[in-house]
C-alpha positions in Angstrom: -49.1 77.5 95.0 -47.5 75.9 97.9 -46.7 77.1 101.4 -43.2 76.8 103.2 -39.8 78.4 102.1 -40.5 77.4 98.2 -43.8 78.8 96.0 -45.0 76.0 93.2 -46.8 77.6 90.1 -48.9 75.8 87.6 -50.1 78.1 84.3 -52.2 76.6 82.1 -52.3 77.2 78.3 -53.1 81.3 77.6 -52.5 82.2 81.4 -49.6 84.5 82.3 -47.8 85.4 85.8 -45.2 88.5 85.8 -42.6 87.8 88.4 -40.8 90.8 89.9 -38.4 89.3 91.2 -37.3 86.3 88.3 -33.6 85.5 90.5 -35.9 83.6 93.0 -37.3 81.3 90.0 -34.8 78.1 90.7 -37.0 75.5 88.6 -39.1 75.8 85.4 -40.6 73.3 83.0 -42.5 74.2 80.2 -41.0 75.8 76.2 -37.6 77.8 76.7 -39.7 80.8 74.9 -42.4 80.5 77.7 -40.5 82.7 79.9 -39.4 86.5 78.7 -37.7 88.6 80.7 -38.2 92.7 80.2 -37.4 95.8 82.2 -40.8 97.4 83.6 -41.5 100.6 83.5 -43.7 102.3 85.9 -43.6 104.8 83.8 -41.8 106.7 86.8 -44.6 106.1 89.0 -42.8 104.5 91.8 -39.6 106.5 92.7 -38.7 106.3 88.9 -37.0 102.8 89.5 -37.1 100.3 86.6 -37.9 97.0 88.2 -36.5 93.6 85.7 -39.3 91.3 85.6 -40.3 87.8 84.4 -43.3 87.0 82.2 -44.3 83.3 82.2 -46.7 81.7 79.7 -48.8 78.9 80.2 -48.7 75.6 80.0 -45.7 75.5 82.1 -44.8 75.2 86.1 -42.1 77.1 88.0 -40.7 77.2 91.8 -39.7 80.1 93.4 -37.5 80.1 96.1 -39.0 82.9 99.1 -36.7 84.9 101.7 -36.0 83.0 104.9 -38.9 83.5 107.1 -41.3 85.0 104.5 -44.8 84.2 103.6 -46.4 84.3 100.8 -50.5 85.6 100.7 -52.3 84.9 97.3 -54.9 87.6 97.4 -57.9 87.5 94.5 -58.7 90.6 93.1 -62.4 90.7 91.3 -63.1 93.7 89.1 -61.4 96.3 91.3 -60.0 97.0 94.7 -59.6 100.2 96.5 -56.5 98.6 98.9 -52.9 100.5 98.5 -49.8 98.3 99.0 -45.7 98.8 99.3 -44.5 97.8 95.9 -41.4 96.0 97.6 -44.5 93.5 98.7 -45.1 92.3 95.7 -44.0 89.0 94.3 -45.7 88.9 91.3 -49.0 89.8 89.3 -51.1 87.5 87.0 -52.7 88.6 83.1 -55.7 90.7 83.7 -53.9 92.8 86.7 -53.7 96.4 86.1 -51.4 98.8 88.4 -51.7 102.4 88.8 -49.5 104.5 91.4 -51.5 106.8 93.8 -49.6 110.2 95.5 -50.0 110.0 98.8 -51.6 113.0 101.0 -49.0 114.8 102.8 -50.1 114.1 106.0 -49.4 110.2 105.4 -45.9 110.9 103.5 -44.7 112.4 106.5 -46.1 109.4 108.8 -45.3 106.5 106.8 -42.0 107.8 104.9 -43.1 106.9 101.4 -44.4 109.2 98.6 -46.4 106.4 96.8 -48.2 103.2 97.3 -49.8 100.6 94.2 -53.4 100.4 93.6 -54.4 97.3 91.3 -57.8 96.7 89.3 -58.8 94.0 87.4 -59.2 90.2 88.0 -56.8 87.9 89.0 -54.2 87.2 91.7 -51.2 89.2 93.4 -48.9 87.5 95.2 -47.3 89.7 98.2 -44.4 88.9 100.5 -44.5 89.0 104.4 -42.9 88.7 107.5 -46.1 86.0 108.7 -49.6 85.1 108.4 -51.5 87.7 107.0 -55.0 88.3 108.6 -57.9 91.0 107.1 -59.5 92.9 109.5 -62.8 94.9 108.9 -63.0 98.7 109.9 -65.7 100.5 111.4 -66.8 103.9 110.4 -66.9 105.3 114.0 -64.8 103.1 116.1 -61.0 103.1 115.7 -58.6 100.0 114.9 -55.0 100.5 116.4 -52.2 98.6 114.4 -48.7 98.4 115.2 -47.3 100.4 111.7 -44.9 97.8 111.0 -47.6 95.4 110.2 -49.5 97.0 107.7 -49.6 95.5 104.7 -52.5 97.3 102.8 -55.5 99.9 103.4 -58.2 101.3 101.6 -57.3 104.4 100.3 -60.4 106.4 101.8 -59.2 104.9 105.1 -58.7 107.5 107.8 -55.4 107.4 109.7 -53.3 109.0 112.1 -49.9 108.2 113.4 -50.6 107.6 117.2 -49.7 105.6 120.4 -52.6 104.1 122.8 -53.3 102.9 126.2 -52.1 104.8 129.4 -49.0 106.4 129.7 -46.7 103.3 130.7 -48.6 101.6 127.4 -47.3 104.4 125.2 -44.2 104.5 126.3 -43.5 100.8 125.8 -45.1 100.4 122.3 -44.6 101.1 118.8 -45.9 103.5 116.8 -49.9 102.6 115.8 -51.8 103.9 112.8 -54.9 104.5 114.7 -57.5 103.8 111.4 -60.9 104.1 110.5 -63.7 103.8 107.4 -64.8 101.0 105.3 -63.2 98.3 104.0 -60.8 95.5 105.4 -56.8 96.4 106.5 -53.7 93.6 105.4 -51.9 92.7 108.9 -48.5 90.8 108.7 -47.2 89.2 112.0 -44.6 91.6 113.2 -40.9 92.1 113.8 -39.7 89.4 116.5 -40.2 90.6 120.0 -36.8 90.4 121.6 -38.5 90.7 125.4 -40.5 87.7 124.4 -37.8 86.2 123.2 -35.5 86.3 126.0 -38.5 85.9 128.6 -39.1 82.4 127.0 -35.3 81.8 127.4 -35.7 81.8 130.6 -35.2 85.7 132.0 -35.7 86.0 135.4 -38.8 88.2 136.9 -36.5 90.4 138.7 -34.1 91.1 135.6 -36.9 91.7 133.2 -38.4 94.0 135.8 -35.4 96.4 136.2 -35.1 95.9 132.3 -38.8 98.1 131.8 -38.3 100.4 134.7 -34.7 101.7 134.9 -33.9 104.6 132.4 -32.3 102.9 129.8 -33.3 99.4 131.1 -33.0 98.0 128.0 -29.6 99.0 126.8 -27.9 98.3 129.9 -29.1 95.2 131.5 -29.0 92.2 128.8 
């Protein structure tokens, strides 16, 4: 698979990729009945949506064209993994990937706005959509890792987490919302949303505007 704004895909004979999203395939060479495309059923597990996908067969190569400013992370899966992910993440899924939909606990419906999140098991590759680089981070047992919320691209499920801002009190009132997160395993973090401050400091914002930008009430709104 290839970096950049496009994604290359080389099956061999008896290897099979399910696409989820088979609009975004522009190029494919291989036999015309090497590609099927079928409704999938998550047997209701993810807001009872039906999602059309794309199974490819092997020996053929395809290029799919990604969403301006997306990424794509190949992550292997060996046996079994205990991460949840978004479903909308997902680009596609290769032969010998199973998916099962896990309930969330109330406490994270309410935080994260979402009743379910995918668990996969088996061995092979997912391939999952993002706004950047993707980076793993380990967590500790005892000592807490603060992520912005937005970024979060997958958690272990035994992962404890609360909805929380950090810092001192001019911190907290200038950041987004964190999962504060602790236990085993390694957390998925996406680059986040662009920073519009950062963006018009390197514009060339003066000090003096930007100050009275972060201290006024309404700062923000009113002085552009």
């Amino acid at each position: 698979m290839d970096g950049g704004q496009m994604a290359r895909f080389r099956l061999e004979e008896g290897e099979l990729t399910h696409v989820l999203h088979p609009k975004q395939i522009v190029a494919y060479r291989g036999r015309p009945e090497g590609r099927s495309d079928r409704f999938m059923d998550l047997k209701g597990m993810y807001r009872k949506r039906k999602l059309l996908r794309a199974d490819l067969a092997g020996p053929c190569e395809f290029l799919a064209a990604l969403p301006p400013g997306y990424h794509m992370k190949d992550v292997r899966l060996e046996g079994g993994s205990d991460l949840l992910f978004e479903l909308r993440h997902l680009f596609y899924y290769t032969g010998g990937i199973r998916m099962e939909s896990k309930l969330l606990r109330m406490k994270m419906m309410l935080a994260s706005q979402e009743l379910w999140k995918m668990k996969f098991s088996g061995t092979g590759h997912i391939g999952i959509l993002t706004n950047g680089p993707v980076y793993e981070l380990e967590l500790h047992p005892e000592e807490p890792l603060f992520v912005d919320a937005r970024c979060v691209v997958a958690y272990p499920e035994q992962a404890r987490i609360e909805l929380c801002v950090y810092g001192n009190h001019l911190a907290s009132q200038h950041m987004s919302y964190h999962w504060k997160m602790s236990g085993t395993g390694q957390v998925l973090v996406q680059a986040g949303p662009s920073n519009r401050e950062l963006e018009q400091e390197l514009n060339g914002d003066g000090l003096i505007k930007r100050f009275f930008r972060e201290v006024l009430p309404f700062g923000g709104v009113f002085i552009k």
